[in-house]
C-alpha positions in Angstrom: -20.0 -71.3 -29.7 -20.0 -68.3 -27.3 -18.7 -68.1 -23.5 -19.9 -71.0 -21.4 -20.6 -70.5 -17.6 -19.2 -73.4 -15.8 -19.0 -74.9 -12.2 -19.3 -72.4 -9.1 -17.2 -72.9 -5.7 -16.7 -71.2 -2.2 -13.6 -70.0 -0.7 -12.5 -68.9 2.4 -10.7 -65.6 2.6 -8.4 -64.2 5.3 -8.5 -61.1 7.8 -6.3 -59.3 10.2 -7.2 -58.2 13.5 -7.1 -54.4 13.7 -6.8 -54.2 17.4 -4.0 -56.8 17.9 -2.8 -57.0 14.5 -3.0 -61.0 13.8 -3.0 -61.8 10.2 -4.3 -64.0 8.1 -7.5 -65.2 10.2 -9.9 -67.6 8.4 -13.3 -65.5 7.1 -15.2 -68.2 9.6 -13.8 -66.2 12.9 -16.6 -63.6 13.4 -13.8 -62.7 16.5 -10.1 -62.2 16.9 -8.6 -66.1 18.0 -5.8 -64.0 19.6 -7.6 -61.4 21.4 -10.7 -61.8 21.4 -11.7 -58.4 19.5 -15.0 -58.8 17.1 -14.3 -58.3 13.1 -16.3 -55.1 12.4 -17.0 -53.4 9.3 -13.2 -52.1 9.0 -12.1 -55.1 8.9 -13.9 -56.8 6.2 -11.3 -55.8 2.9 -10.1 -59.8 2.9 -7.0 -60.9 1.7 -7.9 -64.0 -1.1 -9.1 -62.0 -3.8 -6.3 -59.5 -5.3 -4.2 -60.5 -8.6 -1.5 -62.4 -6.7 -4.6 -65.2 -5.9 -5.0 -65.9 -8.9 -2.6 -68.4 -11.3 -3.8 -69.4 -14.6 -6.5 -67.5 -14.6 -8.1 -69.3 -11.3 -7.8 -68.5 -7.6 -5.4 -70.7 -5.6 -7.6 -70.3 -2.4 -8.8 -73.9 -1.2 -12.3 -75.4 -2.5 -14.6 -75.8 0.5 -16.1 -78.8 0.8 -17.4 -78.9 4.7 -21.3 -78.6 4.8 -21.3 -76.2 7.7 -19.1 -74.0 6.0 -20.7 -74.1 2.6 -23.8 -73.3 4.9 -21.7 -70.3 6.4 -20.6 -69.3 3.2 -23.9 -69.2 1.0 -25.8 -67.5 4.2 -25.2 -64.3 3.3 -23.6 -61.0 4.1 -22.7 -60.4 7.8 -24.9 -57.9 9.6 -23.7 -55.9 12.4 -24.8 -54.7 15.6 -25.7 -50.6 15.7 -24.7 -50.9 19.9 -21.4 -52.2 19.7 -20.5 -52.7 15.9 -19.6 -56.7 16.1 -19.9 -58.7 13.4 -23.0 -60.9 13.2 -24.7 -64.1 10.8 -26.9 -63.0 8.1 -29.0 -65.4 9.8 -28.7 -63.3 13.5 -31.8 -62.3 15.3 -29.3 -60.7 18.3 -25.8 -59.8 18.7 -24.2 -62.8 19.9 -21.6 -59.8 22.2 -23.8 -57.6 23.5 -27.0 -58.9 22.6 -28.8 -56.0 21.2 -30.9 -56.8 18.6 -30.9 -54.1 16.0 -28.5 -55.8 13.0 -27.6 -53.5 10.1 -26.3 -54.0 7.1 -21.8 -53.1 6.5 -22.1 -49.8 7.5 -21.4 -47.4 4.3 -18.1 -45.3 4.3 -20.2 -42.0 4.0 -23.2 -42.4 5.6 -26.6 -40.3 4.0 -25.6 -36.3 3.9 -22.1 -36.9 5.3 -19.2 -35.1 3.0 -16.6 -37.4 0.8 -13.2 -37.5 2.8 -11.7 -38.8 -0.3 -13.7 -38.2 -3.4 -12.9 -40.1 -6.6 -11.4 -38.0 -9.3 -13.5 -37.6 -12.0 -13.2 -40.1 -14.7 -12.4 -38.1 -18.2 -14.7 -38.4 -21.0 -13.0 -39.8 -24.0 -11.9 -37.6 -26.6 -14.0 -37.6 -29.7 -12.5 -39.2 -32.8 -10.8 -36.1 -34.6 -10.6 -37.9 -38.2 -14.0 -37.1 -39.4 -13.9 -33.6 -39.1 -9.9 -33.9 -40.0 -10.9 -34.9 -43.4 -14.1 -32.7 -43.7 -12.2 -29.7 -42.8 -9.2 -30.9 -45.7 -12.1 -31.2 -48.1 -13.5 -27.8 -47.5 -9.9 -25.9 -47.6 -9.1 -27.8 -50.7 -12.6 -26.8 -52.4 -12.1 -22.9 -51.6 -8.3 -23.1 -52.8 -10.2 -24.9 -56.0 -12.9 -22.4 -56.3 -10.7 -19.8 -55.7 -8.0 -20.6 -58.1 -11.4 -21.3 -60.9 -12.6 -18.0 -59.9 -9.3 -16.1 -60.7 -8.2 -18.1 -63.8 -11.7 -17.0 -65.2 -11.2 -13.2 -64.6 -10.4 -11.4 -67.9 -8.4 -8.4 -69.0 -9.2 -6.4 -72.0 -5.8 -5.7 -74.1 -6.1 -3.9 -77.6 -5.2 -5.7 -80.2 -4.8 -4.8 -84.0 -5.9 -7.3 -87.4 -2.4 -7.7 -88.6 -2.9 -9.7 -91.3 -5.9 -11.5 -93.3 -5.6 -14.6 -95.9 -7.9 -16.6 -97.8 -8.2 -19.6 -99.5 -10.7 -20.9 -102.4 -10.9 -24.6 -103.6 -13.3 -25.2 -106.9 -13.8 -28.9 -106.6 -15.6 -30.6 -110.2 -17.1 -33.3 -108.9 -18.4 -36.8 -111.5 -21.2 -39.4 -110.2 -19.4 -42.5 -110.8 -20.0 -46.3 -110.1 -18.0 -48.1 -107.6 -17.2 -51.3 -105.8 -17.4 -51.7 -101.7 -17.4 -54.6 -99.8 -19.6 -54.8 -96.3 -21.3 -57.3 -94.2 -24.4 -58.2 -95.9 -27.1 -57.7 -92.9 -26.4 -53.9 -93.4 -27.0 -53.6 -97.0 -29.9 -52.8 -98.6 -30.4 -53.2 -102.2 -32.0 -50.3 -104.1 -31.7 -48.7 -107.6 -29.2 -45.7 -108.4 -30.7 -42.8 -109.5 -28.6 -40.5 -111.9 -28.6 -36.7 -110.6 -30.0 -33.7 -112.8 -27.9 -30.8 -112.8 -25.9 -32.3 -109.8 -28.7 -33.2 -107.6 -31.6 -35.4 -106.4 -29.2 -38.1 -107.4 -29.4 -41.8 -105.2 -26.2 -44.2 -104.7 -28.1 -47.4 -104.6 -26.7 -50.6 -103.8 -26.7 -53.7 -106.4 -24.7 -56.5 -104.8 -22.4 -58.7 -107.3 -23.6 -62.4 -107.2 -21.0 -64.7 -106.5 -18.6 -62.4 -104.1 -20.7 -63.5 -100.8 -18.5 -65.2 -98.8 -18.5 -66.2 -95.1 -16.0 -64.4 -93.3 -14.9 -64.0 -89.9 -16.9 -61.6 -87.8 -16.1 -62.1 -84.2 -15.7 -64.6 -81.1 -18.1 -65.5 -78.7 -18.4 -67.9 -75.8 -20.8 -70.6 -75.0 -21.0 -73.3 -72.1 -19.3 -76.5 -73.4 -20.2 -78.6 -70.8 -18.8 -78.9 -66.9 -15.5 -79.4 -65.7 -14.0 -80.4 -62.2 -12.7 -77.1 -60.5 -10.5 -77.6 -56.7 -9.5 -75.1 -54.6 -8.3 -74.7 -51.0 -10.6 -73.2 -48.4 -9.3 -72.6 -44.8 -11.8 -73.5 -42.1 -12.4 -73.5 -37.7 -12.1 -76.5 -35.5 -12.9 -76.6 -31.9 -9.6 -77.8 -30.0 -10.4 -77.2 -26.5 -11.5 -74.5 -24.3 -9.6 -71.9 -21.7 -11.2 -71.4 -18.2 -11.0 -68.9 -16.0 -12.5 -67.5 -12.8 -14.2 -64.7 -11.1 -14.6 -64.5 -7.7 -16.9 -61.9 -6.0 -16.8 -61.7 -2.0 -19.9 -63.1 -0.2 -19.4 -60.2 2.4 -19.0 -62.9 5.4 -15.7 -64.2 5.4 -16.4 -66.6 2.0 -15.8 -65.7 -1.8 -18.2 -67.1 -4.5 -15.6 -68.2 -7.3 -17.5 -69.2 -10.7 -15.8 -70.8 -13.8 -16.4 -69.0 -17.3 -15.0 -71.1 -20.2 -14.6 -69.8 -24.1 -13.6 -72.1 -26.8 -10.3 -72.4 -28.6 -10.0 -73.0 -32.3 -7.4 -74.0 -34.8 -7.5 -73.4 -38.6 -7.6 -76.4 -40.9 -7.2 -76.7 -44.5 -8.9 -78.6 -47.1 -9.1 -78.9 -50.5 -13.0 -78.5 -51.8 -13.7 -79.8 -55.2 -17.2 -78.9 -57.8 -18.1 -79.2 -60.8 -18.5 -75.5 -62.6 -19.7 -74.4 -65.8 -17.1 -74.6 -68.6 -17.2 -71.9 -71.1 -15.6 -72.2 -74.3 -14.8 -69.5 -77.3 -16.3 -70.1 -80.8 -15.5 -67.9 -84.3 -18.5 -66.8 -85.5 -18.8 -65.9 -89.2 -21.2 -63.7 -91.4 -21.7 -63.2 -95.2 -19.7 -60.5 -96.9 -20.0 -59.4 -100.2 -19.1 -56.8 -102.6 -21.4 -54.3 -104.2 -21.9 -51.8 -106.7 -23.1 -48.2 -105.6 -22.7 -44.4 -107.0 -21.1 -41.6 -105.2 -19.1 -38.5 -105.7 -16.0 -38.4 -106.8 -13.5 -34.9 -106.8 -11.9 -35.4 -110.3 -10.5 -31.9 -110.7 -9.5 -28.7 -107.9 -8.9 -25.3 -109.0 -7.2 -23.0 -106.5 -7.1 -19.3 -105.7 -5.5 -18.2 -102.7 -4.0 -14.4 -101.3 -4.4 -12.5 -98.6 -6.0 -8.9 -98.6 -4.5 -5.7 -98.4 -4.6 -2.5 -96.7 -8.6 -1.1 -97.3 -9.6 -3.3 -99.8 -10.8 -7.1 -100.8 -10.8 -6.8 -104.8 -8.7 -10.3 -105.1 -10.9 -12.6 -103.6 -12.4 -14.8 -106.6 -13.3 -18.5 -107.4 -12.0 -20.5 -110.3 -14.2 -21.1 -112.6 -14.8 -24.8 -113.8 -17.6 -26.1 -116.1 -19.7 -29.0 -115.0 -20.2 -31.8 -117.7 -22.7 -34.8 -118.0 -23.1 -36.6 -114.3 -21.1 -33.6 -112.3 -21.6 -31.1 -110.6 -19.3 -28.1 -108.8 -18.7 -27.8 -104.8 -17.1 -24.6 -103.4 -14.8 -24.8 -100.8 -13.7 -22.1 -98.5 -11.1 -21.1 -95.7 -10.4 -17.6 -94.2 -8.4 -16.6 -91.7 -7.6 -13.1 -89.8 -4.6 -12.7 -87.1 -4.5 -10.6 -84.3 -1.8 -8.7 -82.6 -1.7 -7.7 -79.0 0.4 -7.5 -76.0 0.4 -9.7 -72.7 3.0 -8.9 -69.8 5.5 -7.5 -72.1 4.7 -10.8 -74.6 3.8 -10.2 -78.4 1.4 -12.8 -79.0 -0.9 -13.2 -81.9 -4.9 -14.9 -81.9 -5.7 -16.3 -85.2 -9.6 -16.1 -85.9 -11.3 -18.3 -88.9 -14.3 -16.7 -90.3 -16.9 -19.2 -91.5 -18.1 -17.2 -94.4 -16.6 -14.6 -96.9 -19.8 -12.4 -95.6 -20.4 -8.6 -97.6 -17.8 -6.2 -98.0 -18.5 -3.9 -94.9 -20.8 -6.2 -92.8 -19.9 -5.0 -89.3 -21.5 -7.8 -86.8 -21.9 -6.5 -83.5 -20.8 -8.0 -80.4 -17.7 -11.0 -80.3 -17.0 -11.3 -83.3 -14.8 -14.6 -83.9 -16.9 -16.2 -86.0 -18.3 -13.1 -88.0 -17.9 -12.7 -91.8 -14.3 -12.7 -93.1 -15.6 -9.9 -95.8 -16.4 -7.6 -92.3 -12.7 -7.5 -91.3 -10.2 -4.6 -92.4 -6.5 -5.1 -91.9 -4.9 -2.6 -89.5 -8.7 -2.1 -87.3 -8.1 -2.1 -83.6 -9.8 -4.6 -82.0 -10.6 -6.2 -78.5 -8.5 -9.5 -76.9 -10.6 -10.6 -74.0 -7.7 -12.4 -72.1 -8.5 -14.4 -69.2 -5.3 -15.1 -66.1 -5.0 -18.6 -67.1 -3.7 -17.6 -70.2 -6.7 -18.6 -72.3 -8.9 -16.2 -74.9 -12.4 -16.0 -73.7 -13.0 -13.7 -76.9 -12.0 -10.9 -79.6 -14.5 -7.8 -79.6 -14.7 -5.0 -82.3 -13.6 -1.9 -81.3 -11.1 0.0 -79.0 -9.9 -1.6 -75.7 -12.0 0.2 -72.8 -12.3 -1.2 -69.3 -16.3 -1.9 -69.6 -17.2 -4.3 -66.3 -20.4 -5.4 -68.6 -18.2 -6.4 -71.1 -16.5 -8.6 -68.6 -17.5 -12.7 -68.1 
């Protein structure tokens, strides 16, 4: 419920003579009681409507309740004479002073083309909320001190560097097809035959599961709705408990005020206790079958070795061990290389290991970055490139001498 107009009343208001200076004359004197003077358009600021009227929020002037003031009162505003300036009736055909009949309206305190004795100071506009742009100017410092920071950490410097040292490592792994036992959740297997590899391939696992080892087993938890149940709560809520008046008066312009009652409600909070019936959800083990089952795979049964690390100008020790295969197996190679770089940083020694993913041909000499290149293309003591970017990481490790090359530059 929103603001409610209520009952409208008339009051009387007060003026003061400005010629003899009586106060406090009732707004149905069109003339001064004491001398006589007519209330012009001076005069008609009334005393009845400023804060200290008003107590509680209404006006303390008296109600008027005689019919030929109401009449007065709801008339209109007084109109005065352009001959002698009295103060007239709305309702005035002639000046009851002087009798001239040309009434105007309260004469205006700046009449058409006349200049503003007192002009009102300009009202300032309201500053415009700062936050916004606060924030968007925050957000678009910290994304150049970001992308500026990005940008430097990414610049690189090329320092030479030198292969210090170079190592290698060669597993032989004999490998045997053999039968096994797993367990798994039966949904996901999928009984098929083994078949037995020739020469250590084209061989499948298979999967034969063992009767009598399924089993239900626990698999997870799950909820379900298991009926209703009774849930209460408190919940707050607004009850009208009155209303607070309060009036405003606007001046009638002849003596009289128009005072009219606006009333909003009041409201308390209340509590109460709301009950429902809700779903009730309950949790549940759900099991599935599991069971064992027989399947091939490979197995390592035997690893041979060789390991060293290459010396000045030559790569003669690299070998594998040799291993002979029997019925069902087969040989896998294994391989890991490595090559360590030297090279200075702001006065630091630091090093930049490199793993080759193949041994490669003696002499292969990739062009370009060459961290993943052929271990077999390396030679120990070669000068190389370390691309080094500001943040301390390595963007790269080229072959050759160190030159400052702007193409070779990310």
């Amino acid at each position: 419920m929103g603001r409610r107009r209520g009952r409208s009343r008339i009051v009387e208001l007060r003026w003061t003579c400005s010629s003899c200076g009586t106060a406090g004359i009732l707004g149905r004197h069109k003339v001064c009681p004491a001398c006589g003077s007519p209330r012009e358009t001076e005069e008609m600021s009334m005393a009845g409507l400023g804060a200290g009227d008003y107590q509680g929020g209404r006006n303390v002037g008296t109600t008027v309740t005689d019919p030929a003031l109401l009449a007065l009162g709801r008339e209109g505003a007084d109109r005065f004479c352009a001959y002698c300036g009295a103060g007239n009736r709305a309702s005035a055909t002639a000046c009851a002073r002087c009798g001239g009949t040309e009434l105007v309206d309260e004469r205006p305190k700046n009449p058409p083309g006349a200049p503003d004795d007192d002009p009102l100071p300009l009202t300032p506009s309201r500053p415009r909320r700062k936050k916004g742009r606060r924030f968007l100017l925050f957000a678009v410092a910290a994304a150049v001190v970001f992308g500026g920071y990005r940008y430097w950490a990414t610049r690189t410097h090329d320092l030479a560097g030198t292969v210090s040292a170079m190592s290698w490592r060669h597993d032989t792994v004999r490998q045997r097809w053999v039968q096994v036992t797993r367990s798994d959740w039966r949904d996901s297997l999928h009984p098929a035959p083994a078949k037995m590899p020739v020469d250590g391939k084209g061989e499948r696992p298979g999967v034969e599961i063992l009767p009598s080892t399924c089993q239900e087993k626990f698999h997870h938890t799950e909820q379900y709705a298991c009926g209703t149940e009774n849930v209460c709560s408190e919940e707050s809520y607004q009850v009208q408990t009155g209303e607070t008046c309060s009036e405003s008066c606007t001046d009638n312009g002849n003596g009289f005020a128009t005072c009219t009652e606006y009333c909003s409600p009041t409201y308390s909070t209340e509590h109460r206790t709301v009950c429902r019936d809700e779903t009730k959800y309950c949790d549940r083990d759900i099991f599935e079958t599991w069971c064992s089952y027989r399947t091939w795979e490979w197995t390592d049964v035997e690893t041979k070795t060789v390991a060293g690390s290459s010396k000045q100008g030559t790569h003669r020790d690299i070998a594998w061990a040799a291993l002979t295969p029997g019925a069902l197996e087969r040989i896998a190679k294994r391989s890991q290389y490595e090559v360590v770089v030297d090279y200075r940083w702001d006065d630091a020694r630091l090093q930049e290991r490199i793993q080759p993913r193949k041994l490669g041909q003696e002499g292969e000499r990739p062009d370009g970055r060459a961290r993943d290149g052929a271990y077999l293309s390396w030679t120990l003591g070669e000068e190389v490139v370390v691309e080094k970017q500001n943040n301390g990481d390595v963007a790269g490790v080229w072959r050759g001498k160190a030159r400052d090359d702007p193409a070779r530059r990310r």
